[in-house]
C-alpha positions as CSV (number, residue, x, y, z in Angstrom):
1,X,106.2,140.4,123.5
2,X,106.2,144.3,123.3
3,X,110.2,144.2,123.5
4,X,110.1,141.5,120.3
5,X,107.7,144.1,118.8
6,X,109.9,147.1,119.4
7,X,113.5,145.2,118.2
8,X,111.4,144.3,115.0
9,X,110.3,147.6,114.6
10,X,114.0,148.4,114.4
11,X,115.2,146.4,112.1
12,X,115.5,148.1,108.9
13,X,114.0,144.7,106.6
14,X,111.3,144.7,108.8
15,X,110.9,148.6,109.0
16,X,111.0,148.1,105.1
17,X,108.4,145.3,104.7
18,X,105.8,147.3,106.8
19,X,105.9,150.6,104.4
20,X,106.2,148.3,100.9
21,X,102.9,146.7,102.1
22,X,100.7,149.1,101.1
23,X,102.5,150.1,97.3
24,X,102.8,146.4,96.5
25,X,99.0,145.4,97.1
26,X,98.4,148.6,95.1
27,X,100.7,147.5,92.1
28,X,99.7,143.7,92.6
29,X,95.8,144.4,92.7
30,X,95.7,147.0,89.6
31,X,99.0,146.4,87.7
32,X,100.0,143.0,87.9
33,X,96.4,141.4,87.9
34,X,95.7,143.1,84.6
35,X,99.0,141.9,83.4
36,X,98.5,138.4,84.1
37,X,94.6,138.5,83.2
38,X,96.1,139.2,79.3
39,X,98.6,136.0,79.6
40,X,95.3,133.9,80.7
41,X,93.1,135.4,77.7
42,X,95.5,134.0,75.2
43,X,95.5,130.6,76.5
44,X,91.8,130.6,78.0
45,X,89.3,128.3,76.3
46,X,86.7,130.6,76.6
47,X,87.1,132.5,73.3
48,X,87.6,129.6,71.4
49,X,91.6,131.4,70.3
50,X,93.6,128.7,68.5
51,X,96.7,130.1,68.8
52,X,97.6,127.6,65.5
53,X,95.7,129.6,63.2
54,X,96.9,132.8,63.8
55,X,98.2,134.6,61.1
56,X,102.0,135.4,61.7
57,X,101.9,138.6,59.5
58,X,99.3,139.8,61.4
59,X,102.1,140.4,64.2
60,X,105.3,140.7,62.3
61,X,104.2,143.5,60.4
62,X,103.3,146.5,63.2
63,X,105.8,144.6,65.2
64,X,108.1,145.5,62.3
65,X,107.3,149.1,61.7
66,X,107.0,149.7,65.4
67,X,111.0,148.4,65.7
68,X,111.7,150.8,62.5
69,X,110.4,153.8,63.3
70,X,111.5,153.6,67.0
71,X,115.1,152.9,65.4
72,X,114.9,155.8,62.7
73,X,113.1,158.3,65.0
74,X,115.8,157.8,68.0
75,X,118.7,158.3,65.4
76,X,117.2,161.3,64.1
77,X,116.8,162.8,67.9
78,X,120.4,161.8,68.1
79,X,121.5,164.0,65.3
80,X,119.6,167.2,66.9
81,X,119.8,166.4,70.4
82,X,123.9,165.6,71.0
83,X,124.3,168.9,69.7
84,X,121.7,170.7,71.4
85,X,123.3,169.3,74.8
86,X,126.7,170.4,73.6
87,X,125.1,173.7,72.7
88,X,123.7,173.9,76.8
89,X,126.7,172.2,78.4
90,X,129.5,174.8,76.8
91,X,128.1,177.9,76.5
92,X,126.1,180.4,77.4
93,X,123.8,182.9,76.0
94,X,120.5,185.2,76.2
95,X,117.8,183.4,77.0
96,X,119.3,179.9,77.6
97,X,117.1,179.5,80.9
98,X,113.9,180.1,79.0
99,X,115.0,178.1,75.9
100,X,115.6,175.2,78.5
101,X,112.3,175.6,79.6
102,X,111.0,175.5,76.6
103,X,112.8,172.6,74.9
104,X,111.5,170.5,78.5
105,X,107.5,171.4,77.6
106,X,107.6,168.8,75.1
107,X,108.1,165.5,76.6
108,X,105.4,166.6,78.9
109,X,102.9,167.8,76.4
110,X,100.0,165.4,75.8
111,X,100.1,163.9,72.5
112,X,96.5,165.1,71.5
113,X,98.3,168.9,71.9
114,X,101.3,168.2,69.5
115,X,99.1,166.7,67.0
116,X,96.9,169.8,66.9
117,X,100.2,171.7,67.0
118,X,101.8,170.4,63.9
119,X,98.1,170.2,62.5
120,X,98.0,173.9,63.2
121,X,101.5,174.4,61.5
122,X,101.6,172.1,58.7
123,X,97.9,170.7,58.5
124,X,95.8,171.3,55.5
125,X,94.1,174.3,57.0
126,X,98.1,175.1,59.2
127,X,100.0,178.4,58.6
128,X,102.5,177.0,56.5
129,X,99.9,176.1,53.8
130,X,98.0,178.9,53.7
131,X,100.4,181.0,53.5
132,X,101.7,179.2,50.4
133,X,98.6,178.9,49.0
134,X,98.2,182.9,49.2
135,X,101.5,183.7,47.9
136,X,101.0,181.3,44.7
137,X,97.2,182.0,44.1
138,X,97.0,178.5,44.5
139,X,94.0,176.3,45.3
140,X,95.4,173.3,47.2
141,X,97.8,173.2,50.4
142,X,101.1,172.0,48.6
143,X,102.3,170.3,51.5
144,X,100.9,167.4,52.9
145,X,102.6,166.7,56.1
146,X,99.3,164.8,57.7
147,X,98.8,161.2,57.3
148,X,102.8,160.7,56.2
149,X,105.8,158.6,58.2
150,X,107.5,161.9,57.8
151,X,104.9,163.5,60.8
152,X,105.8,160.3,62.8
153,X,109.2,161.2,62.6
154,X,109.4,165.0,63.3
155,X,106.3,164.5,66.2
156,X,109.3,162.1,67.6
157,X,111.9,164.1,67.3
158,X,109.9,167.6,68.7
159,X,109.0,164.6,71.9
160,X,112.0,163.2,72.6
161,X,115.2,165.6,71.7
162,X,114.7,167.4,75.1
163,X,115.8,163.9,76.7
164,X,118.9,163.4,75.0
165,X,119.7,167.4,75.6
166,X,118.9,167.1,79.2
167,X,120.8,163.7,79.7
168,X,124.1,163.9,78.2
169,X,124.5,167.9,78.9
170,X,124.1,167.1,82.5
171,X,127.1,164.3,82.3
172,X,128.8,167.1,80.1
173,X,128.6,170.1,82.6
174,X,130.0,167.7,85.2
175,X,132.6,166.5,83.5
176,X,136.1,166.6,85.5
177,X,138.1,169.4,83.3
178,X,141.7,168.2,84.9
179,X,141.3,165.1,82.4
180,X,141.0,167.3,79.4
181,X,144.2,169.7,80.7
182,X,145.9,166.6,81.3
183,X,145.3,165.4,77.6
184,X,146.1,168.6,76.0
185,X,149.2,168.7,78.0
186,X,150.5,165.5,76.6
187,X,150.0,166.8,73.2
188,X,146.3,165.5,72.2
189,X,144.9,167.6,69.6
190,X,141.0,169.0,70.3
191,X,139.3,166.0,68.2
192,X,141.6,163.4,69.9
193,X,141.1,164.7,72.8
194,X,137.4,164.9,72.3
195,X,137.4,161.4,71.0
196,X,139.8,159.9,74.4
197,X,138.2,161.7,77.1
198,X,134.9,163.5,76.2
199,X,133.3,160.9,74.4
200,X,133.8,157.9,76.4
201,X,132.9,159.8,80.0
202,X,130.0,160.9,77.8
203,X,129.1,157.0,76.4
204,X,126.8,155.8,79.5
205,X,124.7,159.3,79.3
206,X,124.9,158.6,75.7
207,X,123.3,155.0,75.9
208,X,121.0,155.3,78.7
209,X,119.4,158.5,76.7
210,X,119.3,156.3,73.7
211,X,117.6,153.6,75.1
212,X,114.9,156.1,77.3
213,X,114.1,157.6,73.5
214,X,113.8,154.3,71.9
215,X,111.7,153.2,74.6
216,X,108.9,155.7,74.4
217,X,109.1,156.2,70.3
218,X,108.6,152.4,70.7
219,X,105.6,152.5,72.8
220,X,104.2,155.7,70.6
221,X,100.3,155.6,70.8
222,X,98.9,159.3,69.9
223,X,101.1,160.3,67.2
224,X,100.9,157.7,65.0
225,X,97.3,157.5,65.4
226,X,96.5,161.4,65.2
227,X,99.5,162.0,62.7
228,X,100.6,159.3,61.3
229,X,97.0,157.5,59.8
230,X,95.5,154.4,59.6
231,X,97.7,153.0,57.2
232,X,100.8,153.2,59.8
233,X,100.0,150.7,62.5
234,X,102.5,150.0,65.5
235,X,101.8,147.8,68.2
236,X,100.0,150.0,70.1
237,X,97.9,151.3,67.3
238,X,97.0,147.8,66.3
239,X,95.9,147.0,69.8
240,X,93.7,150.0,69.9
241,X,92.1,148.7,66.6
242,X,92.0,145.0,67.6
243,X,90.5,145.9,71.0
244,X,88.0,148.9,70.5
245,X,87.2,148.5,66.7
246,X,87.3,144.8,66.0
247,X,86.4,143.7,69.4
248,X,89.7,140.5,69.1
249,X,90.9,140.6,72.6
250,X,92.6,137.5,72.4
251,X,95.1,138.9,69.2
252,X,94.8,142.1,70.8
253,X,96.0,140.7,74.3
254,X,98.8,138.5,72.4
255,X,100.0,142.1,70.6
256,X,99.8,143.2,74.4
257,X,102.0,140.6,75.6
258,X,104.7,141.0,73.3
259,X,104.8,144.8,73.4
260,X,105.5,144.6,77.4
261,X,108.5,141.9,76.4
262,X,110.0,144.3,74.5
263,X,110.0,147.1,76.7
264,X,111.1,145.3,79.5
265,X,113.7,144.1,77.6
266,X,114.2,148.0,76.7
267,X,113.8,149.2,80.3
268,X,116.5,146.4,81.6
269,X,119.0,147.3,78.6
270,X,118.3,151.3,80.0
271,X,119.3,150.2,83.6
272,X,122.4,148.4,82.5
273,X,124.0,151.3,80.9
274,X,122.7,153.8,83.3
275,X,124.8,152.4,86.1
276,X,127.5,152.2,84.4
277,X,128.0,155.9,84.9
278,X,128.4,155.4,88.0
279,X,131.9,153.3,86.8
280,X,132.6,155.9,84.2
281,X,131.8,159.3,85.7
282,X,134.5,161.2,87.2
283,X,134.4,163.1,90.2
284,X,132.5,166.3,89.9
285,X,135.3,168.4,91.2
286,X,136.7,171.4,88.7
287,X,133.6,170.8,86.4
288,X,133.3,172.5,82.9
289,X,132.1,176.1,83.4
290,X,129.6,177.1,80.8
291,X,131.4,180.3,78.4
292,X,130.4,182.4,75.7
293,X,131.1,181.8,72.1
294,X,134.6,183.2,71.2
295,X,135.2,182.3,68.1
296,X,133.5,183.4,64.4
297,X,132.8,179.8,63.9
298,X,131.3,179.1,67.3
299,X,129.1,182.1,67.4
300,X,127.7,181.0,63.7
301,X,127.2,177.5,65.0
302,X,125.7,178.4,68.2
303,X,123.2,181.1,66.7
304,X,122.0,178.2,63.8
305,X,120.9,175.3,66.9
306,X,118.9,178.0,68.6
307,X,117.1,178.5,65.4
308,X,116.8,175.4,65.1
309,X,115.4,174.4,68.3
310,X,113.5,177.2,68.7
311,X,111.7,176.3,65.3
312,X,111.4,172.5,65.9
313,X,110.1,173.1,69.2
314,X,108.1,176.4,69.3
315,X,106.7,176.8,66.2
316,X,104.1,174.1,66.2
317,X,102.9,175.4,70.0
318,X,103.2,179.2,68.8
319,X,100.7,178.2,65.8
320,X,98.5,176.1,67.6
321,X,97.8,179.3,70.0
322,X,97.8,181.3,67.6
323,X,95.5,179.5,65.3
324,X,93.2,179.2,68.6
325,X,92.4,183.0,68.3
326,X,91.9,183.4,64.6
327,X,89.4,182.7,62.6
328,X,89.9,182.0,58.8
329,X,87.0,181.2,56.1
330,X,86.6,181.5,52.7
331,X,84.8,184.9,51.3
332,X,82.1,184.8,49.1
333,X,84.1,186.8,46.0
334,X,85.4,185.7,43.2
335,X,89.0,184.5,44.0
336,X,88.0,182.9,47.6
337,X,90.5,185.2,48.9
338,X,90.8,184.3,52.8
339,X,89.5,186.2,55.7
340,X,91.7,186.8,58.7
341,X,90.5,187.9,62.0
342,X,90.8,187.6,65.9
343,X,87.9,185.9,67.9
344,X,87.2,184.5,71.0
345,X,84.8,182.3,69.3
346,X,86.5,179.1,70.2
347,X,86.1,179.5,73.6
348,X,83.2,181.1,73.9
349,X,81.9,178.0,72.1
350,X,83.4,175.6,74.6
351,X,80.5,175.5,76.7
352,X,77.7,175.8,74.0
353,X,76.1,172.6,72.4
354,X,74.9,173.7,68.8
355,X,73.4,170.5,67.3
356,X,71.7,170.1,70.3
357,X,73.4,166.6,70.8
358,X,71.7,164.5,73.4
359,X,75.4,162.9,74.3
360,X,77.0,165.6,74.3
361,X,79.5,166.6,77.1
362,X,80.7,170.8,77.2
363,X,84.7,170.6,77.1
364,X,84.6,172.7,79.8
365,X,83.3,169.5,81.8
366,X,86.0,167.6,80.4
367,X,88.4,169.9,81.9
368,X,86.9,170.0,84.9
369,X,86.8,165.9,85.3
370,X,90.8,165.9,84.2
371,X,91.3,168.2,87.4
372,X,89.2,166.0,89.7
373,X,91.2,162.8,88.0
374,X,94.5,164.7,89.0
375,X,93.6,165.5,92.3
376,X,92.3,161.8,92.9
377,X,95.9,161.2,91.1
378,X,98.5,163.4,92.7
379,X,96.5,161.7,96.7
380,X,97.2,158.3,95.3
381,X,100.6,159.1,94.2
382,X,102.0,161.1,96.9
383,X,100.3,158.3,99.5
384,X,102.5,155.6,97.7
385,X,105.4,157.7,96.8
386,X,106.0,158.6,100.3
387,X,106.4,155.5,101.7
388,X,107.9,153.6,98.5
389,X,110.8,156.7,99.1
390,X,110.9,155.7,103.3
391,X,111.0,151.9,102.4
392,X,114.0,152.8,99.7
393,X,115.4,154.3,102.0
394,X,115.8,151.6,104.6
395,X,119.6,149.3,103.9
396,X,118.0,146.0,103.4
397,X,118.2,143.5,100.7
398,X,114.5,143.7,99.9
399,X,114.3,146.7,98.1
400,X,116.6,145.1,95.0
401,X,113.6,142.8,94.8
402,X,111.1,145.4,95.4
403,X,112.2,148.3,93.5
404,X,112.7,146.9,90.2
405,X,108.8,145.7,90.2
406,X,107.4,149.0,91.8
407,X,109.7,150.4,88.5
408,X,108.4,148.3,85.7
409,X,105.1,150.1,85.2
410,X,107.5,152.8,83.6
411,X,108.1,150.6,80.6
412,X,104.6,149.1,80.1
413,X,102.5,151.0,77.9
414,X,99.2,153.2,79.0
415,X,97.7,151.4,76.3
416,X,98.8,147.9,77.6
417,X,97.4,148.8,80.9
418,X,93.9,150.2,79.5
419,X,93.5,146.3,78.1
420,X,94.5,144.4,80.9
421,X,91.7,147.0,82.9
422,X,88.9,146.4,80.7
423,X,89.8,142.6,80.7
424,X,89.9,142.6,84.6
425,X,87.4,145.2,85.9
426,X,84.9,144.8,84.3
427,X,82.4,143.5,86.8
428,X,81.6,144.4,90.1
429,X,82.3,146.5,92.1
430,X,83.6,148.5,89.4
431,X,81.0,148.3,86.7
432,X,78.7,150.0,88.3
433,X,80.4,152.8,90.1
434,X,78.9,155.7,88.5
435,X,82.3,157.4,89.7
436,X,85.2,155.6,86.8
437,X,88.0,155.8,89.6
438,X,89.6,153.4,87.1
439,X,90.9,156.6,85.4
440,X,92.8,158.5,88.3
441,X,94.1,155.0,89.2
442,X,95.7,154.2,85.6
443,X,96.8,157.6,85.7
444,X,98.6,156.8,89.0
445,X,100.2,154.1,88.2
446,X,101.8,156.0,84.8
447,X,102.9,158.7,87.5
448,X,104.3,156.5,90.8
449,X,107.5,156.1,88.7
450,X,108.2,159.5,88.2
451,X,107.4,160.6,92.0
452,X,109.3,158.0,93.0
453,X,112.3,159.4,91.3
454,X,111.7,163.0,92.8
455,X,111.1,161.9,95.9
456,X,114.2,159.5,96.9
457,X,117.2,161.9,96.1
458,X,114.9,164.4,98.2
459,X,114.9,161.9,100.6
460,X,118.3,160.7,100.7
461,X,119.9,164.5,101.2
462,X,118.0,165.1,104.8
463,X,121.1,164.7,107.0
464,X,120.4,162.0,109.4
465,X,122.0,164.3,112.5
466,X,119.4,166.7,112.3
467,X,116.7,163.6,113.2
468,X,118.9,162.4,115.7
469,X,119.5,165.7,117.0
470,X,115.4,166.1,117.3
471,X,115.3,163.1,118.8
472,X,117.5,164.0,121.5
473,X,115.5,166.6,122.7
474,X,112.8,164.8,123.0
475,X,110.7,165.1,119.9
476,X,108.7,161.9,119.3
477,X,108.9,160.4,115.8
478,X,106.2,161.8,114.3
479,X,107.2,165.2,115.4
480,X,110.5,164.7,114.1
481,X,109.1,163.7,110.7
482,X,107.0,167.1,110.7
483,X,109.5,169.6,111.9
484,X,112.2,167.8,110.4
485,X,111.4,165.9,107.1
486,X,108.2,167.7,106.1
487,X,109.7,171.0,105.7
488,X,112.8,170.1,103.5
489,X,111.0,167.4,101.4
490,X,108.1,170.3,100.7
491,X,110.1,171.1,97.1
492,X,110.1,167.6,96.1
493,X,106.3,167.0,97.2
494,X,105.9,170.2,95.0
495,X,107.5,169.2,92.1
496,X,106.1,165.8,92.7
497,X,102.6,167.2,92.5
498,X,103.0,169.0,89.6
499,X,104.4,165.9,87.7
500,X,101.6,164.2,88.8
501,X,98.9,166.3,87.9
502,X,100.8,167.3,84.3
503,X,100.7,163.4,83.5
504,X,97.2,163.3,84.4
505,X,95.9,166.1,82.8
506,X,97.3,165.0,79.6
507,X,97.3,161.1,79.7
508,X,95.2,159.5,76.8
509,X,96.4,155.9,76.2
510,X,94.8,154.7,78.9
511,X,92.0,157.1,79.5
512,X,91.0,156.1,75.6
513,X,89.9,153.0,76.8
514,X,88.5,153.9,80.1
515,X,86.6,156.9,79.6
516,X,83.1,157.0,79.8
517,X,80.5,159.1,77.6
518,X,79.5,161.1,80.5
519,X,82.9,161.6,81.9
520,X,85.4,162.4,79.2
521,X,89.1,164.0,79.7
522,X,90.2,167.0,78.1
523,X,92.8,164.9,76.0
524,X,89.8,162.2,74.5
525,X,87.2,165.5,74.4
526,X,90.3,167.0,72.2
527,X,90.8,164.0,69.9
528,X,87.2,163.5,69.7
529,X,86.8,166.9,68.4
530,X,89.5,167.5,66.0
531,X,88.5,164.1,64.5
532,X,85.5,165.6,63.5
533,X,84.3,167.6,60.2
534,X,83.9,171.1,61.1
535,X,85.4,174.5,61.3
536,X,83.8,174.9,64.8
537,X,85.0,171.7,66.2
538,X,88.7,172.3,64.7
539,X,88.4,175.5,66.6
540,X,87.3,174.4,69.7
541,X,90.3,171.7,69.8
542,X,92.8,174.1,69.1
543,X,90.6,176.2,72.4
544,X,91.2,173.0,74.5
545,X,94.3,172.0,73.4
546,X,96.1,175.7,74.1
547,X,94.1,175.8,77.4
548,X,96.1,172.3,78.2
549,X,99.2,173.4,76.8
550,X,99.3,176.4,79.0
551,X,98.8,174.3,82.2
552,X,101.7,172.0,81.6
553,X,104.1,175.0,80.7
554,X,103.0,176.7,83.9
555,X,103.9,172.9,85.2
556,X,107.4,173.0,84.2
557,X,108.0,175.7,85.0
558,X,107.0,175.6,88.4
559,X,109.0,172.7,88.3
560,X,112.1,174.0,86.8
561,X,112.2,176.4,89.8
562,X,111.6,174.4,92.6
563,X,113.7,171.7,91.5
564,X,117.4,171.6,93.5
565,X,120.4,172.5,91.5
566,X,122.0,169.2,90.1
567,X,118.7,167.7,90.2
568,X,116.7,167.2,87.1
569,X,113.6,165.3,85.5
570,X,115.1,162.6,83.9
């Protein structure tokens, strides 16, 4: 019996199968029980749904503007992006490690932040139209950039160009340069040769960063809803509405259902073309070395996309800090001229309740229940991530079966998954836990994805003589793993616990449906604040939102030096 034990212990499906056990009841209990509760709400006769009566345009139309500005936002990352990654794959330049940085803090920026970035910027009350305002004595911002498609678009853009940059530069810096020689050398003019070589080595990068941007302007939930108004409604606005507002949680699980289809569909079009680099790709050997500009004409070009990049992607966080420290209000003389001055105010006020509001919750408690979230968060996710990576790791045909479900959280939406919770858990046990550990657990499941992906590579590069060579002298297998594995995966757990606790600190999707009263985050204290009337509260979400901002840049950046060179984010 033992020696069965021990040869099945061995055997790497078997090896595999005990270390998924624990990830797939995890993802089967809390991701795929909500998912399948949303499929039986449609059909179940409980709510009395005729699925006969429903109202087709009801669907079709944030179905419609959901595809449309997914499809226009993605093109117009395209058109900055492609040449941002040209910009960081050819050249180099002052300051292009801390404009790298700096174009990654987006995508990891919680929505509420950007909103009250641009609303700092280009709001009503933002920089741009005060200044205005003061230069032309006049008595109404000129520009209104809130509650338009346009804000949808440039919020998308300022998310999603650092994916494209960081994608297709990558391909580009690894590029084999002997194929370009060889081109030239036959006669092939810069363009042609651009157009014969570059461009299709460049094509899968190309596609798979398409197809990631379309994917999460697709599943946008907090810019349209913060920027974009209530008369924009995408599918995962409209659930929001149909769920929280209207209380129609069978139209709002059928919106649900056919916003996952979609992504999937999204998420398995992403996966095609990502392996086809591995077809495409050359070999890394003699790989394009990063110059200065030479020429007039690359110098000019190169100086106008660091402009640009640094304005698209700075200026909204620069104002929003900014705006956090300054106080502006009308004087009492005759032309309203406006007062300027810096205060601490905002976060002074942060803890202070001045109506005296029996509900109300100090932001400074908020921030302190997003850190005990991300803590709960980054044990969860490490726990999992560890032994997803071990399982992965194991050659056995299981893991094409596994991997692709532990994976597909990644392309169902926070929002999604905040439906299928409050469908699902609502009763006991987890009604009355005074504790919502529904929160850190959403939040984890958002995250595992990402860890994953950080941990595997990690995984993969320990060389498998150093374990064998530990095991010959006697270590035992758990010694082995903590003198041998422990220390070199400690960057990747790093990195991986940063990720985690950036993408909890600033998840709101799920959260928005999840929180309770007494136990807000700082992302649903923000929105609640900045969607109220008030100089005060304005001020104190531009406080929370540059006190959130400042943790995810100290994030990335963290994670930008800890990561292993060839290895990135996305």
């Amino acid at each position: 019996m033992n020696r069965t034990l021990r040869r099945w212990s061995k055997h790497p499906t078997w090896r595999a199968l005990l270390l998924w056990v624990l990830p797939v009841a995890f993802l089967a209990y809390f991701f795929y029980q909500p998912l399948l509760a949303l499929f039986n709400l449609v059909i179940s006769p409980t709510w009395g749904f005729d699925l006969g009566s429903l109202n087709l345009d009801r669907i079709w139309r944030p179905l419609s503007f959901t595809i449309g500005q997914a499809a226009l936002s993605t093109l117009l990352t395209l058109i900055l992006g492609l040449p941002g990654a040209w910009l960081f794959a050819r050249f180099t330049f002052p300051g292009k490690k801390a404009l790298k940085i700096l174009t990654t803090l987006p995508f990891i920026l919680p929505t509420v932040v950007v909103a009250a970035g641009f609303n700092a910027l280009l709001g009503p009350r933002g920089w741009v139209n005060l200044g205005l305002m003061a230069l032309f004595n006049l008595s109404a911002p000129p520009i209104q950039f809130l509650n338009t498609f346009g804000a949808i678009l440039v919020a998308h853009v300022f998310y999603n160009t650092t994916i494209i940059i960081r994608v297709v530069s990558n391909a580009w810096a690894q590029q084999n340069i002997r194929l370009r020689h060889a081109a030239q050398v036959l006669g092939a003019s810069p363009w042609r040769t651009f157009r014969e070589v570059t461009l299709p080595l460049l094509k899968p990068s190309i596609l798979a960063g398409t197809f990631l941007v379309f994917l999460f302007n697709f599943t946008s939930f907090g810019v349209v809803l913060m920027l974009g108004g209530p008369q924009f409604a995408t599918l995962e606005v409209e659930i929001y509405i149909q769920a929280l507002h209207r209380l129609n949680l069978p139209l709002a699980s059928i919106l649900a259902i056919l916003q996952l289809l979609c992504t999937l569909l999204i998420t398995l079009g992403h996966n095609r073309v990502s392996g086809l680099g591995d077809v495409v790709t050359s070999p890394p050997a003699h790989t394009l070395d990063a110059r200065k500009p030479r020429t007039g004409w690359e110098r000019l070009v190169v100086i106008l996309l660091i402009i640009t990049l640094f304005t698209l992607l700075v200026a909204p966080l620069a104002s929003l800090a900014l705006r956090s420290f300054v106080k502006l209000e009308p004087t009492r003389g005759e032309r309203g001229e406006i007062q300027r001055g810096l205060t601490l105010q905002f976060y002074r006020e942060l803890g202070v309740n001045r109506r005296g509001d029996l509900f109300f919750v100090p932001p400074i408690a908020a921030a302190r229940n997003s850190f005990i979230f991300a803590l709960i968060t980054i044990g969860i996710t490490l726990s999992l991530g560890l032994l997803v990576a071990y399982a992965l790791g194991q050659h056995t045909a299981i893991n094409k079966f596994l991997d692709p479900l532990l994976m597909l959280p990644l392309g169902a939406s926070a929002i999604t998954l905040g439906l299928g919770f409050i469908i699902v858990f609502n009763r006991p046990p987890f009604s009355t836990l005074r504790f919502p550990i529904l929160i850190p657990i959403a939040h984890s499941l958002v995250a595992l994805p990402f860890i994953v992906r950080t941990l595997v590579p990690a995984l993969q590069d320990i060389s498998r003589s150093l374990r064998n060579a530990a095991r010959v002298l006697g270590a035992s297998p758990f010694k082995v793993w903590r003198e041998v594995d422990l220390p070199l995966l400690t960057p990747a757990l790093l990195v991986s616990t940063i990720f985690a606790l950036t993408i909890s600190l600033g998840e709101f999707g799920a959260s928005s449906f999840l929180v309770r009263p007494e136990y807000p985050t700082m992302p649903v204290a923000i929105f609640r604040y900045i969607s109220q009337p008030g100089a005060l509260n304005y001020g104190q979400a531009l406080a929370m939102s540059t006190i959130l901002m400042l943790a995810s840049a100290l994030g990335i950046f963290i994670i930008e030096r800890l990561q292993s060179p060839g290895k990135d984010i996305f």
